[in-house]
C-alpha positions in Angstrom: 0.0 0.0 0.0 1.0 3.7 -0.5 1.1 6.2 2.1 1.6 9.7 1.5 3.7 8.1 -1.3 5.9 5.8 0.3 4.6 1.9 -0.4 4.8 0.3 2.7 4.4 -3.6 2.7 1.8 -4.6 5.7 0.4 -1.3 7.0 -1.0 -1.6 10.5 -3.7 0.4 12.1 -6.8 0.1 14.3 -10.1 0.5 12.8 -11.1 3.5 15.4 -11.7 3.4 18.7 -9.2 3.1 21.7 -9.5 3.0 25.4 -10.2 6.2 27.1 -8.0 7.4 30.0 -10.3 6.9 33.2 -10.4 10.4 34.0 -12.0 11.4 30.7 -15.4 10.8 31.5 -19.2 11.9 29.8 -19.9 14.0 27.0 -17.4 16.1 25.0 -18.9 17.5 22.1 -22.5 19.7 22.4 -25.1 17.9 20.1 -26.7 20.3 17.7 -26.3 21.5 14.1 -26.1 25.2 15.8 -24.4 24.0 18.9 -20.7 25.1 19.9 -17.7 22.1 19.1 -17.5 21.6 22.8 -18.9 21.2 25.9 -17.1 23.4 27.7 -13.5 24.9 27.5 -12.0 22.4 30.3 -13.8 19.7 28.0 -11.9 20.6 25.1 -8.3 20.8 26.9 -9.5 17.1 28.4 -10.2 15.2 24.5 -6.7 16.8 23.4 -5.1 15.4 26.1 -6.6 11.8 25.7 -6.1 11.4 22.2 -2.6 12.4 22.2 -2.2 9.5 25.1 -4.0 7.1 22.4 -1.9 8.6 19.8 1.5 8.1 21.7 0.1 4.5 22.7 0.0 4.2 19.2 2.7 5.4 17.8 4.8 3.5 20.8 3.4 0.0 20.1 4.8 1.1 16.2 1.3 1.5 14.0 1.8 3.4 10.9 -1.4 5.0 10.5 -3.4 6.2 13.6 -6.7 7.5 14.5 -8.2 9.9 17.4 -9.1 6.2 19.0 -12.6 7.5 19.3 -12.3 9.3 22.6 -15.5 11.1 22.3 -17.4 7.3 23.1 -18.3 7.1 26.6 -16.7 3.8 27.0 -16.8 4.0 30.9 -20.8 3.0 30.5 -22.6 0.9 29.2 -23.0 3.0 26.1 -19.8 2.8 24.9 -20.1 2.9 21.2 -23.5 5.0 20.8 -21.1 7.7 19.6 -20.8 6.0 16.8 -24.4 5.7 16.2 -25.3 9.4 17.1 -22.2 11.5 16.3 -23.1 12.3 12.9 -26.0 12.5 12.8 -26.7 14.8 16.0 -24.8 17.4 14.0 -26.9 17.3 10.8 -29.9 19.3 9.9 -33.0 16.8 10.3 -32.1 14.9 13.1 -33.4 15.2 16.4 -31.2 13.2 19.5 -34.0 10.5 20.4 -35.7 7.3 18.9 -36.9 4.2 19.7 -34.3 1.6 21.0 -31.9 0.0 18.5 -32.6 -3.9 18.2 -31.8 -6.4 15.9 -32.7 -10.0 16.5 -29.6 -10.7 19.1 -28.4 -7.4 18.7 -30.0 -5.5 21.3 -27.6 -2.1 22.3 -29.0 0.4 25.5 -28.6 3.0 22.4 -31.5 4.4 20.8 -32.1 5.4 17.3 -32.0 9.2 16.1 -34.8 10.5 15.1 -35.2 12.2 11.1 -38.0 15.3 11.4 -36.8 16.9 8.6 -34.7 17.2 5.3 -31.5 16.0 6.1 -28.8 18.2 5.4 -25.3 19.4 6.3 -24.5 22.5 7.8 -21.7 22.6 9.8 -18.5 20.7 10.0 -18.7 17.6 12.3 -15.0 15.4 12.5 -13.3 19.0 12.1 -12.1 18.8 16.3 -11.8 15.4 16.0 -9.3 15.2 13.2 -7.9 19.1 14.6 -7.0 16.8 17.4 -5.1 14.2 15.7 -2.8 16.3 13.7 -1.9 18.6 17.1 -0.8 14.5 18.2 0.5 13.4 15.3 3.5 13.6 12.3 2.1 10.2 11.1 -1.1 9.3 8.4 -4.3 9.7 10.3 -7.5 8.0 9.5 -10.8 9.3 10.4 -13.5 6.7 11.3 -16.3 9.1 10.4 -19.5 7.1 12.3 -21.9 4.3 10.8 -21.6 5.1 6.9 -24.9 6.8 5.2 -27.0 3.4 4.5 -26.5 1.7 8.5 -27.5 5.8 9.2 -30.8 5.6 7.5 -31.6 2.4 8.3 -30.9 2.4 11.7 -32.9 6.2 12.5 -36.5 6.2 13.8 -38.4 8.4 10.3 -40.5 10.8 10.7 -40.0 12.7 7.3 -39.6 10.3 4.8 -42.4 8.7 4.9 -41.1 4.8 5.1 -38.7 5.7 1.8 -35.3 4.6 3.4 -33.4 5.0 0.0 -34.9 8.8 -0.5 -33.3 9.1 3.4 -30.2 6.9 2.6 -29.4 9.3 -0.4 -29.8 12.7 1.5 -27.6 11.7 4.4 -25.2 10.3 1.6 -25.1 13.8 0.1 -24.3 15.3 4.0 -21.4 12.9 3.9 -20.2 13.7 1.2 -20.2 17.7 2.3 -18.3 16.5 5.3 -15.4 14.6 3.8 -14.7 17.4 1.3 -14.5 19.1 4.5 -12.0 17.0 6.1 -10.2 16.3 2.7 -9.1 20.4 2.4 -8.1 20.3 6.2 -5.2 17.4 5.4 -7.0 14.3 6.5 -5.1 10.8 4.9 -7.6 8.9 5.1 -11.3 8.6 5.7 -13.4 5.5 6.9 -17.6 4.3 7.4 -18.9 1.5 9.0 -21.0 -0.4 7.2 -22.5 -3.9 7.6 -22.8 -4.7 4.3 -25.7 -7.7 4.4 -27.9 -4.4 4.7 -28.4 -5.3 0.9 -31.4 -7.4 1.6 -32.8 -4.3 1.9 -32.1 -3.2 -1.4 -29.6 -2.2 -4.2 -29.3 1.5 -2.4 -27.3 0.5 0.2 -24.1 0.8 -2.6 -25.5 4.3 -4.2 -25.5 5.5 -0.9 -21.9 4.3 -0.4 -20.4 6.0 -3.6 -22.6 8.9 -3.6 -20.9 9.7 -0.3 -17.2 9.1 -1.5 -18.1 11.0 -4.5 -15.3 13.4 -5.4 -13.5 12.4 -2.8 -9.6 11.8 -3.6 -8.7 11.1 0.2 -8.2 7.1 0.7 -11.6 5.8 0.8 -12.6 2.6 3.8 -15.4 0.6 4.1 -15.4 -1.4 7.9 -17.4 -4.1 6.9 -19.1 -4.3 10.7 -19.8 -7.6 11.8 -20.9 -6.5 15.0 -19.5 -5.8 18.4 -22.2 -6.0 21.2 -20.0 -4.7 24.8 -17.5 -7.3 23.7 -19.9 -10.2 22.6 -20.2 -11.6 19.4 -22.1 -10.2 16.9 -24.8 -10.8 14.8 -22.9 -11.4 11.2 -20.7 -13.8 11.9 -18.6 -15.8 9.0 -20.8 -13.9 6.3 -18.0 -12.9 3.6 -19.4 -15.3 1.1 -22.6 -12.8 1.2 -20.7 -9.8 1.5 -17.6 -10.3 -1.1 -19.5 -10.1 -4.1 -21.2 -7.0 -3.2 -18.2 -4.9 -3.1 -17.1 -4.5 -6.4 -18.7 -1.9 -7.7 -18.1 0.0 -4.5 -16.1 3.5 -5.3 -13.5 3.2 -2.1 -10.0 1.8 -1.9 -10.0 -0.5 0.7 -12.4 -2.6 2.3 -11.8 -4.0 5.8 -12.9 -7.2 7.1 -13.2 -9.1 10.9 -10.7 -12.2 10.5 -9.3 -13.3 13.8 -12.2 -13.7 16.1 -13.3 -16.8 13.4 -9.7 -17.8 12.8 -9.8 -17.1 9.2 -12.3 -19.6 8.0 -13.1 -18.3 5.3 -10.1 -16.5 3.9 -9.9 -18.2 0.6 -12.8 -16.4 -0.4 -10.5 -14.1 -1.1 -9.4 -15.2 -4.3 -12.2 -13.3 -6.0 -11.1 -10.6 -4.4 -11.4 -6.7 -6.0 -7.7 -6.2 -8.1 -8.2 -2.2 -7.5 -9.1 -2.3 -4.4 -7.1 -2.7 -0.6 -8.1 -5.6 1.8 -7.6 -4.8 5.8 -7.6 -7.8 7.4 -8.6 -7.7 11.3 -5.9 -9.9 13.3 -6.7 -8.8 16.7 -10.5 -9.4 18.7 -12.0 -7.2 20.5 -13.8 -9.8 22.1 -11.6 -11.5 24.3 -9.3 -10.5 26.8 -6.4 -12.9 25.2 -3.5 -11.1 23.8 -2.9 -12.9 20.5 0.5 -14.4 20.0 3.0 -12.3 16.8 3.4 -15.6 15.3 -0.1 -16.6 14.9 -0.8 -12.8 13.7 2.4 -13.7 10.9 0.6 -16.8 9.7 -2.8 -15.6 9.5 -1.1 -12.6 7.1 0.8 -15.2 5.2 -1.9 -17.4 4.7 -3.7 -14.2 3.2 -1.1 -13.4 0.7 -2.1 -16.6 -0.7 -5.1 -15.4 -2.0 -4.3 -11.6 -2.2 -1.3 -9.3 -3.6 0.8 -8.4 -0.7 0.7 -5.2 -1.5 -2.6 -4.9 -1.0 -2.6 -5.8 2.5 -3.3 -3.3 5.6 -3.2 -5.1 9.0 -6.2 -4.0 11.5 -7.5 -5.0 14.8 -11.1 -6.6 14.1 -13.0 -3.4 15.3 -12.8 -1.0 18.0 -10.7 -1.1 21.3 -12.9 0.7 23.5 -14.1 -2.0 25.7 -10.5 -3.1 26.8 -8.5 -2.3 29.9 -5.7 0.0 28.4 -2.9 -2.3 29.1 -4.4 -4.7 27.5 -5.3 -2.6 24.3 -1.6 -1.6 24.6 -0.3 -5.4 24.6 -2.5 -6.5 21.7 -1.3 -2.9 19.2 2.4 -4.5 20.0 1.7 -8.0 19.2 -0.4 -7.6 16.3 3.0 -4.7 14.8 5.1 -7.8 16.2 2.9 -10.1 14.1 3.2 -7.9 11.0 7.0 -7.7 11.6 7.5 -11.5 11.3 5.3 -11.8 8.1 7.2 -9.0 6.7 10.3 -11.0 7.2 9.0 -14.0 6.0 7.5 -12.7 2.7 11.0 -10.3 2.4 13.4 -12.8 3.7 15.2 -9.5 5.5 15.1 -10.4 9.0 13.2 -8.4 11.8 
């Protein structure tokens, strides 16, 4: 993969989220398409501080590309990833911060849906103190993980505007998306990420319109997390689907798409021989759902056994999905082994020793 022009064999990163300090607690940012960034001044001064300690956790464990480690989730409850659900969308025209409860068969989060009253529309910039935090952090590549992507959006919000027409909805928030990342793209962002889980297509074919329509334009390196689910550390609710999901990614306008890999050991890695030529695979080697450090050497041969399938090049090494339910040492241990990990399969492919 290139970065910032320099091909590096095996990037490694995290797909977003990383353990908050224990003394950054609550709410940062004020919810509101007219609302200030912040919740307060000592607010602000308290996110800078924790993601530079995720940034330097980071950057010490030897990741090349980092993110903010989503510090604005409030991890320390148990509503530690409806940030992700309600960031974006609290700062759009159209939304309104309530709904009914999010459930899905097994699925059942203590997060509730946002609620569309109106067109949907961006106004305001909404990662711009998020990624402003990064950079004052960071020399390296920084990806943002900008929220659910536009089609999980629509589909997951309680409508009250669109009368049923979730493609109609899917499309406007797309369009706000898109508003946002030319947003980030002028303020030096590398790279720019959605969560998506992609079986949404049983809905229907809008699910990819809404996807390109939101990286339209967009020359910043384009990710799809294909979300298999990640309920406070217990499985989710997509489990050992890439046989569904593969085929649906080729016409997909993004670079890479990113995959959860080590929580099923693999299985079904050979589907990757069908695999997108122009696009980037990320391939997740560490769980978030288990406690269990992984070992470097099981990391190496999950990689290798990849590159039998896919270029090396177009390998980028990820953890599974976010961090933010972890104990920090922990989090810290698993970044090392999983650089370790790529370290040895670099080695191995190179033959120049570690």
């Amino acid at each position: 993969m290139k970065i910032r022009g320099e091909e590096i064999l095996f990037p490694t990163t995290i797909v977003g989220s990383y353990v908050r300090p224990f003394w950054l607690t609550g709410k940062i940012f004020s919810e509101g398409a007219d609302a200030p960034e912040f919740e307060s001044f000592r607010a602000r001064e308290m996110y800078h501080d924790a993601v530079a300690l995720a940034v330097k956790d980071m950057e010490d464990a030897g990741l090349d590309i980092v993110t903010d480690g989503g510090q604005y989730y409030e991890n320390e409850t148990n509503y530690e990833y409806a940030g992700l659900f309600h960031y974006m969308a609290e700062r759009l025209e159209g939304y309104a911060p309530y709904g009914d409860r999010i459930k899905l068969h097994e699925f059942d989060l203590p997060i509730y849906k946002p609620t569309v009253l109106g067109p949907v529309r961006w106004k305001r910039p909404v990662f711009k103190p998020v990624l402003e935090a990064v950079q004052r952090a960071t020399r390296k590549p920084i990806k943002i993980n900008c929220s659910l992507g536009p089609a999980t959006l629509a589909a997951l919000s309680t409508d009250r505007h669109y009368g049923g027409d979730v493609a109609a909805l899917a499309m406007d928030v797309a369009a706000a998306y898109n508003q946002e990342f030319k947003d980030l793209e002028q303020r030096g962002v590398d790279m720019i990420q959605v969560t998506e889980p992609l079986p949404l297509h049983q809905l229907g074919p809008w699910i990819r319109d809404a996807i390109n329509r939101a990286f339209e334009g967009i020359s910043a390196y384009k990710v799809v997390h294909v979300c298999y689910g990640h309920e406070e550390g217990q499985p989710g609710i997509l489990e050992r689907r890439l046989h569904e999901i593969l085929p649906l990614t080729h016409d997909l306008n993004v670079n890479m798409l990113h995959f959860e890999m080590s929580t099923h050991d693999f299985d079904e890695v050979e589907r990757f021989k069908d695999f997108p030529a122009d696009k980037d695979l990320g391939v997740g080697v560490i769980s978030p759902k288990s406690l269990v450090v992984e070992r470097p050497q099981q990391i190496a041969d999950w990689i290798l056994r990849t590159t039998r399938y896919v270029r090396p090049e177009q390998l980028c090494i990820s953890t599974d999905c976010g961090m933010a339910s972890f104990r920090r040492v922990v989090a810290f241990k698993k970044l090392k082994a999983m650089v370790e990990g790529t370290q040895l399969a670099r080695a191995e492919l190179t033959g120049v020793p570690v």
